[in-house]
BAROMI-476873 format. One record per residue: residue in three letters; x, y, z of N, C-alpha, C in turn. Coordinates in steps of 0.02 Angstrom, whole numbers, plus 50000, padded with zeros to 5 digits. Example, Ala and Ser with C-alpha at 12.3 -4.5 7.8 and 13.67 -1.06 7.14 Angstrom:
BEGIN
Ala506604971650390506154977550390506604983550390
Ser506424988850354506844994750357506455000250394
% end
This chain:
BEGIN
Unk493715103651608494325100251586494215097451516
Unk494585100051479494795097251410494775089651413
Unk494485085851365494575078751338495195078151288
Unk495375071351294496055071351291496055070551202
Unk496665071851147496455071751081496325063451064
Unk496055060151048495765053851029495845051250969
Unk496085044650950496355043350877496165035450875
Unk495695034550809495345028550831495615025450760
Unk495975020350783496445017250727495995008350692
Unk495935008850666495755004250593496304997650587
Unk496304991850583496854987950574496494979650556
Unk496394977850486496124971650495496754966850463
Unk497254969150495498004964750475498324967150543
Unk498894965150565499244966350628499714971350567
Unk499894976750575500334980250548500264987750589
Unk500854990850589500625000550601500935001150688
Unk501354996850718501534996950789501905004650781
Unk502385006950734502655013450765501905018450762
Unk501495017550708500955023650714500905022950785
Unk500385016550799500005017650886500575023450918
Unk501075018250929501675020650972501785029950976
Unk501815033750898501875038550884501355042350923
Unk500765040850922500175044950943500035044651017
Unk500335035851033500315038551117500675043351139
Unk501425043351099501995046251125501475053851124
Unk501415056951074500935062451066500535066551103
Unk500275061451165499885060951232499375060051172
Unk499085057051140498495054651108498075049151161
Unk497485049751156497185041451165496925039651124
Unk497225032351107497365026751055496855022351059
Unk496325021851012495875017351009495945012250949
Unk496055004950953496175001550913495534998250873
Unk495414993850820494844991050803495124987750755
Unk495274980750772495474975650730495004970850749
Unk495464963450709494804958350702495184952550760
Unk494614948950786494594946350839495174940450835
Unk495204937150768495754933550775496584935950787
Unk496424943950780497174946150791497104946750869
Unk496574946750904496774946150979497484948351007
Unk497714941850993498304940551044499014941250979
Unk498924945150943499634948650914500104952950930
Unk500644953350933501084957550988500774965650964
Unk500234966550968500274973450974500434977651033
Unk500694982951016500974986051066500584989351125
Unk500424987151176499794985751212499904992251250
Unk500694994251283500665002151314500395007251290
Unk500275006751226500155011451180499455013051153
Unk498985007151165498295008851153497735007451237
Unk497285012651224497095013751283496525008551280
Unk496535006051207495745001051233495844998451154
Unk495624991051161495614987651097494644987251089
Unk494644986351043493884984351027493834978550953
Unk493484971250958493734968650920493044965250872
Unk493194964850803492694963650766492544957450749
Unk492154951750742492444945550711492384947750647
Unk492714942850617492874942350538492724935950519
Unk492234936550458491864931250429492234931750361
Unk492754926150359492934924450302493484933050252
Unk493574937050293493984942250286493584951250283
Unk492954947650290492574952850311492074955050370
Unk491954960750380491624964050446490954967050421
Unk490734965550473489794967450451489914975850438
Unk489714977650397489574986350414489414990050446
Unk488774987750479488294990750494488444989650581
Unk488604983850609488914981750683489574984750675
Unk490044988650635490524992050637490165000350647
Unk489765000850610489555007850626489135009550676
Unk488755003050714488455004650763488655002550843
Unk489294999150829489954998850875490195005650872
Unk490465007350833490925012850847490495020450869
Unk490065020550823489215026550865489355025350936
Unk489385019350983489215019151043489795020051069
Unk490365017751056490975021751083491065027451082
Unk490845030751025490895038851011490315040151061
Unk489925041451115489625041651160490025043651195
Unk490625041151226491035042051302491715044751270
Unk491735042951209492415047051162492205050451142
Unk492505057051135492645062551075492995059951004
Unk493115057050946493475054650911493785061250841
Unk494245063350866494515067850831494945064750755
Unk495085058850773495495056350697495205048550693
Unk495055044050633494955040350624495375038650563
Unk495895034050575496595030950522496425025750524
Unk496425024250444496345015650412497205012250408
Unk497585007950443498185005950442498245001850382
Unk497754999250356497944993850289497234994150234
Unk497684995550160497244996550118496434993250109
Unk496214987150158495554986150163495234988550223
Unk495864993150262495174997350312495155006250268
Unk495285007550233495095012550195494175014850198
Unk493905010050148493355010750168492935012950233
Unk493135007550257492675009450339493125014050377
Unk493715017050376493755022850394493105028250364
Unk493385028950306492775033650264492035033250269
Unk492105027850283491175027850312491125029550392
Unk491515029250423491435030150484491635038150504
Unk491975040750454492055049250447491355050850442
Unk491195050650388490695051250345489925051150394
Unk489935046050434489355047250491489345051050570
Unk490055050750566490295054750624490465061450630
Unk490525064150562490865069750530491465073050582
Unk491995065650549492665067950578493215070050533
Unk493385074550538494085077350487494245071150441
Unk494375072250381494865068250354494305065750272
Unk494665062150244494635057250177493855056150214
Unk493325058650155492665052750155492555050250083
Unk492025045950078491835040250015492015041549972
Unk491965047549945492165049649857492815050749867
Unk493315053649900494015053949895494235047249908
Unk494145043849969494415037149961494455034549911
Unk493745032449864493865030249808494325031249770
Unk494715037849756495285036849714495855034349752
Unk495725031949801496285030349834496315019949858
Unk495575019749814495435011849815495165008449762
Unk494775012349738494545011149663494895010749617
Unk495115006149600495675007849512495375009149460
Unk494755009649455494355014449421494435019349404
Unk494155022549467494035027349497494585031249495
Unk495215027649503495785033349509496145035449423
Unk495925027749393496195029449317495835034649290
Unk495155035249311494915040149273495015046449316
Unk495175050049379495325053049385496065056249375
Unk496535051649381497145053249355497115057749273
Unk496665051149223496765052949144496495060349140
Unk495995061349186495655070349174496315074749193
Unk496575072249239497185077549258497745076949197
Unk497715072949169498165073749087498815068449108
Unk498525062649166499335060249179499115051749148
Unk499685051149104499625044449067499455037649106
Unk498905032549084498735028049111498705023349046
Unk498725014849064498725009949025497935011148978
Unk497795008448922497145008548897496675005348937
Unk495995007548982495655002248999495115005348972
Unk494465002648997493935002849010493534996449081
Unk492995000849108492764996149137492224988649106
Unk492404984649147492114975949137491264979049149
Unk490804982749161490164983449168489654982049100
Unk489654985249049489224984548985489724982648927
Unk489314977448909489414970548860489924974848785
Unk489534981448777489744984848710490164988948723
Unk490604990948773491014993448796491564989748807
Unk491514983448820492084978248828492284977248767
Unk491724975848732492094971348652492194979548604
Unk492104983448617492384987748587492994991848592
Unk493174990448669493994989848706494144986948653
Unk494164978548656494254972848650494694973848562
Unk494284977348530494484981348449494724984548443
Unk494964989048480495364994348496495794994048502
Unk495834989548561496644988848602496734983848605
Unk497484982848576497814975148563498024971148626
Unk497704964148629498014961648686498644960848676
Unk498834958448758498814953748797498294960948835
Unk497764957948884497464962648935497544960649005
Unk497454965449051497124961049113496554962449167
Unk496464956949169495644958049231495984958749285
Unk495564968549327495774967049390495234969649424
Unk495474966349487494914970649521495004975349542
Unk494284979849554494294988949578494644988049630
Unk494414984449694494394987649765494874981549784
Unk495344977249760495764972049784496434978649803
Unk496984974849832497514975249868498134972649807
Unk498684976449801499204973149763499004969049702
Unk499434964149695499104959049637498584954949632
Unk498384954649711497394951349713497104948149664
Unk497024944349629496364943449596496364944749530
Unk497104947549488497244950249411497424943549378
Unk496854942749299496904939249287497274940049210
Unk497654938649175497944941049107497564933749056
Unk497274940049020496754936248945497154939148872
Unk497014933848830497314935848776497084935648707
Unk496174933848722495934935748664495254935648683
Unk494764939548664494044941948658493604934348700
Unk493774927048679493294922548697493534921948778
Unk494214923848788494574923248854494164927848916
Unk494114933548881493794938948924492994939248944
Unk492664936048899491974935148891491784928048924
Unk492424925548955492394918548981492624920849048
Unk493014925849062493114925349147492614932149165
Unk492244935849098491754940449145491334935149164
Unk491054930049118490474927749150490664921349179
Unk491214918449188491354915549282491204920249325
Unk491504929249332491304931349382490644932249395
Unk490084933249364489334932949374489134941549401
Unk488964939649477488654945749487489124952749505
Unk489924949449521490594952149546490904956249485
Unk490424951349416490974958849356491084966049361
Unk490524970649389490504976849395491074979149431
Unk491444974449456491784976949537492644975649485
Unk492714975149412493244973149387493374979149333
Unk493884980749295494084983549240494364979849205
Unk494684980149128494984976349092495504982549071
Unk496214981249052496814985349047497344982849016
Unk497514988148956498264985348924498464983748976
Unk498914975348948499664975649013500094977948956
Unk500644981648990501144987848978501744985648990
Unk502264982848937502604977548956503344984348991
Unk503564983649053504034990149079504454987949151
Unk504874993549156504904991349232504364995949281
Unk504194991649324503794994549373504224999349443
Unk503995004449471504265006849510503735012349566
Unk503905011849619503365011949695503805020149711
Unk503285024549708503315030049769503405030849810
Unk503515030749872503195033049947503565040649974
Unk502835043550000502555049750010502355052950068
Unk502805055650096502285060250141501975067050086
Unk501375068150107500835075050114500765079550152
Unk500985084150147500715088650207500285096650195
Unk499825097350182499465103350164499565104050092
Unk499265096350064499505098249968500035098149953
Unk500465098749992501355098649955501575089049958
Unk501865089149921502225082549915502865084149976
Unk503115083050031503755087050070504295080850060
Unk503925075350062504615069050043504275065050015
Unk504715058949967504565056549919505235051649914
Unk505205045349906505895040349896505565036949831
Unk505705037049783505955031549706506145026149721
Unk505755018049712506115012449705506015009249655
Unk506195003749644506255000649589506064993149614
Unk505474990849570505574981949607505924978849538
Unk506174972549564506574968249508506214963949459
Unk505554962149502505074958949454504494962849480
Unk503954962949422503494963849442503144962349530
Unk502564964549556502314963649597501734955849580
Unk501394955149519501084951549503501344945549497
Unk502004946449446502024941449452502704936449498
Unk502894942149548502964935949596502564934149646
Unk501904936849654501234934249689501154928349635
Unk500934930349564500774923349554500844917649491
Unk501734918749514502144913949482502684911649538
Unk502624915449595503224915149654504124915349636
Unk504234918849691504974920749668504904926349688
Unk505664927549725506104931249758505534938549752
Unk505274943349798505134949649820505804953849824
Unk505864957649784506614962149769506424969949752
Unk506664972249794506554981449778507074985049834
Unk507284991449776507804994149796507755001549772
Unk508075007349814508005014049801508505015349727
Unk508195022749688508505021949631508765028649633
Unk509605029649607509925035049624509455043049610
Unk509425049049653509185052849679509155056149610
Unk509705057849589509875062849529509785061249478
Unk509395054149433509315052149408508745055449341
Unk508775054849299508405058649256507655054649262
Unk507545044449279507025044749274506525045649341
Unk507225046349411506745047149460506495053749462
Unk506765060549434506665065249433505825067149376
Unk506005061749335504995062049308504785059649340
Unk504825054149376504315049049422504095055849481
Unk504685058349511504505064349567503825069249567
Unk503965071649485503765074649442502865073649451
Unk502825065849427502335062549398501825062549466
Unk502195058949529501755058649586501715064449625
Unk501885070049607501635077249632500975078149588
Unk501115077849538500605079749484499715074549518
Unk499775069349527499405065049539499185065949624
Unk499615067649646499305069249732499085074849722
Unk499045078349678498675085049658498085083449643
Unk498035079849566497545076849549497005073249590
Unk497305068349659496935064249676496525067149767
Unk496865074349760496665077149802496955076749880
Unk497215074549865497675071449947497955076049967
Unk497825077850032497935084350063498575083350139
Unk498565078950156498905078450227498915071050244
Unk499375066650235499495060150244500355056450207
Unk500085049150196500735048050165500245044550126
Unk500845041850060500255037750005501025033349975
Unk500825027349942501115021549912500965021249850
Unk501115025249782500985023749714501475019849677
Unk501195016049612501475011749600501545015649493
Unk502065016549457502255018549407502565012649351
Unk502155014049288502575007249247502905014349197
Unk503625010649198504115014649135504275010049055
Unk503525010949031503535008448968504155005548914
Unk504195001448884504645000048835504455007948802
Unk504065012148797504115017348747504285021648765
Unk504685023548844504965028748896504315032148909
Unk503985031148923503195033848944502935030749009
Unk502965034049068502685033749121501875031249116
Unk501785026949147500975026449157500955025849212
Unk500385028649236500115027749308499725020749312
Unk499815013749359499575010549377499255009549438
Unk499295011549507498965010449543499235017949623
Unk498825020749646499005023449726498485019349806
Unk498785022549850498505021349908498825024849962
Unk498165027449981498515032850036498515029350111
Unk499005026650103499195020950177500015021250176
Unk500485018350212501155015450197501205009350160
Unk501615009050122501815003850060502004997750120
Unk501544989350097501694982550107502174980850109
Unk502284977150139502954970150112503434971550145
Unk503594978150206504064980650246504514985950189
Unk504174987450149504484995450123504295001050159
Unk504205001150203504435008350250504995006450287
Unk505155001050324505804998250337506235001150308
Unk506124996550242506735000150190506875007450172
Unk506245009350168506275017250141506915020850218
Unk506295019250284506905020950343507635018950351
Unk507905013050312508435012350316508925016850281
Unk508435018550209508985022750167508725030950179
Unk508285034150196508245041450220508115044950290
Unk507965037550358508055039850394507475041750423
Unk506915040650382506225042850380505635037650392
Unk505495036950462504895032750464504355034950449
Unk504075031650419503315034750363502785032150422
Unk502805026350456502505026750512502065033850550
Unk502675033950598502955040350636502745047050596
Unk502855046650545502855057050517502095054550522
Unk501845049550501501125048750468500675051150525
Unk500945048850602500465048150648500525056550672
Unk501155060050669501175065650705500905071650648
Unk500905067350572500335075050551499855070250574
Unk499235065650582498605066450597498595068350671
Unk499105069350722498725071650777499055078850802
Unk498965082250736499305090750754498565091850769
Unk498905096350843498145099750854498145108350817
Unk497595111250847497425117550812498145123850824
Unk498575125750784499175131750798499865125750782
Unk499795120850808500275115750769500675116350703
Unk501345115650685501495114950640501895107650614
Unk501985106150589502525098650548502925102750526
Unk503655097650530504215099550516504655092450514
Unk504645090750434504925084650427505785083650444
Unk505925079350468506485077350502507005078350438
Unk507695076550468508125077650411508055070250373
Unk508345073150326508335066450266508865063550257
Unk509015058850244509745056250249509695052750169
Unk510495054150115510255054650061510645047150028
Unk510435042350097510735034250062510175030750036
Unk510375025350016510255018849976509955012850022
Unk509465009150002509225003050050508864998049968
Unk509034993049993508714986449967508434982250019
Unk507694976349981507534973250017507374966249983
Unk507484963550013507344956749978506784950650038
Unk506424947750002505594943950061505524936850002
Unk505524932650042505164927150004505024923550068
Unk504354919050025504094912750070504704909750084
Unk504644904250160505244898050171505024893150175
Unk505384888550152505224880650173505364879950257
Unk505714882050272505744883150344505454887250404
Unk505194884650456504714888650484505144892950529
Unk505794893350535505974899550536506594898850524
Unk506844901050465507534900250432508194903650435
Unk508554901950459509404904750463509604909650416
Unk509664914650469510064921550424510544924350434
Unk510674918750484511464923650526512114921750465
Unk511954919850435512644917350369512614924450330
Unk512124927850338511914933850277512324938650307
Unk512804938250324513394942250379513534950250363
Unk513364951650291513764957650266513524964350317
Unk513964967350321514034974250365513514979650353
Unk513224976850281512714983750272511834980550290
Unk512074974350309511114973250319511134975150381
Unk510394979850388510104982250424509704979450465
Unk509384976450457508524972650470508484966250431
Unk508284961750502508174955750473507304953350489
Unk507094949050443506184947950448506214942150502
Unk505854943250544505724936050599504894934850584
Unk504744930150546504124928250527503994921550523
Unk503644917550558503684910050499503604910050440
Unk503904904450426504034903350347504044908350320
Unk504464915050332504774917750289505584920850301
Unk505634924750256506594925450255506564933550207
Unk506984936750263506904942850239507324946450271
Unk507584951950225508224957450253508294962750211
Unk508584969250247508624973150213509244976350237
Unk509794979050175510384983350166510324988350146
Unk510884992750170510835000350168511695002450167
Unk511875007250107512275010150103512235016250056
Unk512755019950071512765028450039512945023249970
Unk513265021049938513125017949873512555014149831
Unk512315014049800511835010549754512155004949742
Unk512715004049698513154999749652512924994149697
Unk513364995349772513434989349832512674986949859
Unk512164990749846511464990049886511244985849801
Unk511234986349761511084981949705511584976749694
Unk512094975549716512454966749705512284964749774
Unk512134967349848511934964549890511304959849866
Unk510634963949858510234961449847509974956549781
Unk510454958049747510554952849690510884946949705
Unk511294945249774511604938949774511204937449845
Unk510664941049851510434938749919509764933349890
Unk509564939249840508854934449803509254928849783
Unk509694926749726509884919149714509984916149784
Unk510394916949816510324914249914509544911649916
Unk509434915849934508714913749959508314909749914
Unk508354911849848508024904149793508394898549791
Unk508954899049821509214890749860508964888149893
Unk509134892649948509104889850023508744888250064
Unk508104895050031507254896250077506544895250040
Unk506614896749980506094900049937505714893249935
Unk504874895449946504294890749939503774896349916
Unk503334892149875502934894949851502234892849854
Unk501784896349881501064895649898500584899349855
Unk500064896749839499594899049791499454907349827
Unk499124910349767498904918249785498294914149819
Unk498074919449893497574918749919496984922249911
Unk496314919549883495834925249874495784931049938
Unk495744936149919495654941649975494794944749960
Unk494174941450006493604945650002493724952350021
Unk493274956849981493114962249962492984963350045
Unk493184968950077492914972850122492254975950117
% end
């Protein structure tokens, strides 16, 4: 008798309930591995056949009791797929491929998919435009950036999450003052024109090298700096036919080429220069934060979840066959609340879709075959909410996985 196909899922955040869900549906067995304080989070408990749980010291997991945990499960399991659900289980997916030799992303591909290094310089070989950096490692390499390229700059880190840890310097004594606050942690940083533009997010399914779907959004402010200046989280899809979503399309085919990504979904992030020049700023081959797959599903219909889980558990003669696309519009709007759980039933209009039930926060998303209406929604929803809800909490350090 055949063993059943096995999918040993990664999660050191509560996020990814339609994946599990997808793969049980699948007849998969669902092996979870999160951290002990998520215990008792509504995860969807029909759906995984066994939790296994790590503690977490201060946001990280030993390595080595992760790899010699999961060795001993792989004993009585077969483990055919191993999926990282949030950009800091990347890694230890890949290390845990990597010793198990299970299908999929190991160390050196991840890296472009965690390293901002790593991926700038693989992107720039493929010929696709990136901000000026260099890496924070040797002293004569910085200050010769530093001559080169005109500030304003910014310190970020390689292996952080979103806006993490980016610090903006604006002259040579600035930079030579927060490498050496960081001490032994500089290596783990780059320094980078900031690129004054609008910013705008990908999301991707992969399937055998092809890009097969792809949604264009647009956020209203940066990502940075409403982490860390606070204020309204705003992003919205940008019309289809559009001349600049049609380079952006363009741009993240070119780069899932480049970055080798063969069968998954991925979250890239694009700045559209004051000089109409695309730069590549950041990817990750996971689903996009902050409940943009929500949104993306509201306006095409397409859970990135779901497609994600049923290409990793095609077995051998299997084919994918992405669902239809539906060719509307979604906005989303997220901020902190002063309230630990704040009133949204006033937000009445006919096109919101989805509302956020979180403490202290406030969040919704609209959807219509128009743009026009999905951009004054969410434009009179953000002032709303910087009335009514909006609180603001310092950026939280996130340790390095």
């Amino acid at each position: 008798m055949s063993s059943p196909f096995t999918v040993l899922c990664i999660a050191c955040y509560f996020k990814g309930t339609p994946f599990l869900q997808q793969c049980k549906s699948r007849g998969c067995n669902v092996l979870l591995v999160t951290s002990e304080k998520l215990r008792n989070e509504d995860w969807p408990r029909d759906s995984v056949d066994e939790f296994l749980y790590m503690p977490d010291e201060n946001g990280t997991w030993n390595r080595d009791h992760l790899l010699d945990g999961i060795s001993h499960v792989a004993r009585s399991h077969r483990i055919d797929r191993i999926v990282p659900l949030d950009d800091y289980d990347l890694e230890r997916a890949a290390m845990l491929r990597e010793h198990l030799r299970v299908p999929g992303m190991g160390e050196t591909r991840t890296r472009y998919f965690r390293d901002k290094l790593a991926m700038r310089r693989q992107a720039e070989e493929a010929g696709i435009s990136v901000p000026p950096y260099a890496a924070a490692i040797n002293d004569q390499d910085v200050l010769a950036y530093t001559e080169s390229v005109e500030p304003p700059w910014l310190l970020k880190p390689r292996m952080q999450a979103s806006a993490t840890g980016i610090v903006k310097v604006a002259s040579v004594d600035e930079v030579f003052t927060a490498l050496h606050a960081l001490g032994d942690d500089r290596s783990h940083h780059l320094i980078e024109k900031f690129v004054p533009g609008d910013i705008y997010h990908v999301d991707s399914i992969v399937y055998r090298e092809k890009v097969i779907f792809a949604r264009v959004s647009a956020y209203a402010e940066t990502p940075m700096k409403v982490a860390h200046e606070g204020g309204i989280f705003v992003t919205h899809t940008i019309e289809h036919e559009s001349e600049e979503g049609r380079r952006l399309l363009e741009e993240n085919e070119r780069l899932m080429g480049a970055m080798g990504h063969r069968s998954g979904v991925a979250h890239t992030e694009f700045i559209m220069g004051r000089d109409g020049q695309i730069y590549f700023l950041e990817t990750a081959a996971r689903v996009g934060g902050a409940h943009i797959a929500e949104m993306v599903e509201a306006a095409s219909g397409i859970n990135l979840w779901r497609e994600w889980a049923h290409i990793e558990t095609l077995r051998p003669g299997e084919e994918y066959e992405l669902p239809e696309v539906r060719p509307d519009h979604a906005g989303l709007v997220v901020s902190l609340a002063r309230q630990e759980y704040p009133d949204l039933s006033s937000f009445d209009y006919p096109e919101v879709v989805w509302r956020l039930h979180k403490r202290h926060h406030a969040g919704l998303i609209v959807a219509s075959n128009k743009l026009t209406r999905v951009k004054q929604l969410v434009s009179e929803t953000a002032v709303r909410f910087q009335n009514e809800f909006m609180a603001v909490a310092p950026l939280p350090d996130r340790p390095s996985a």
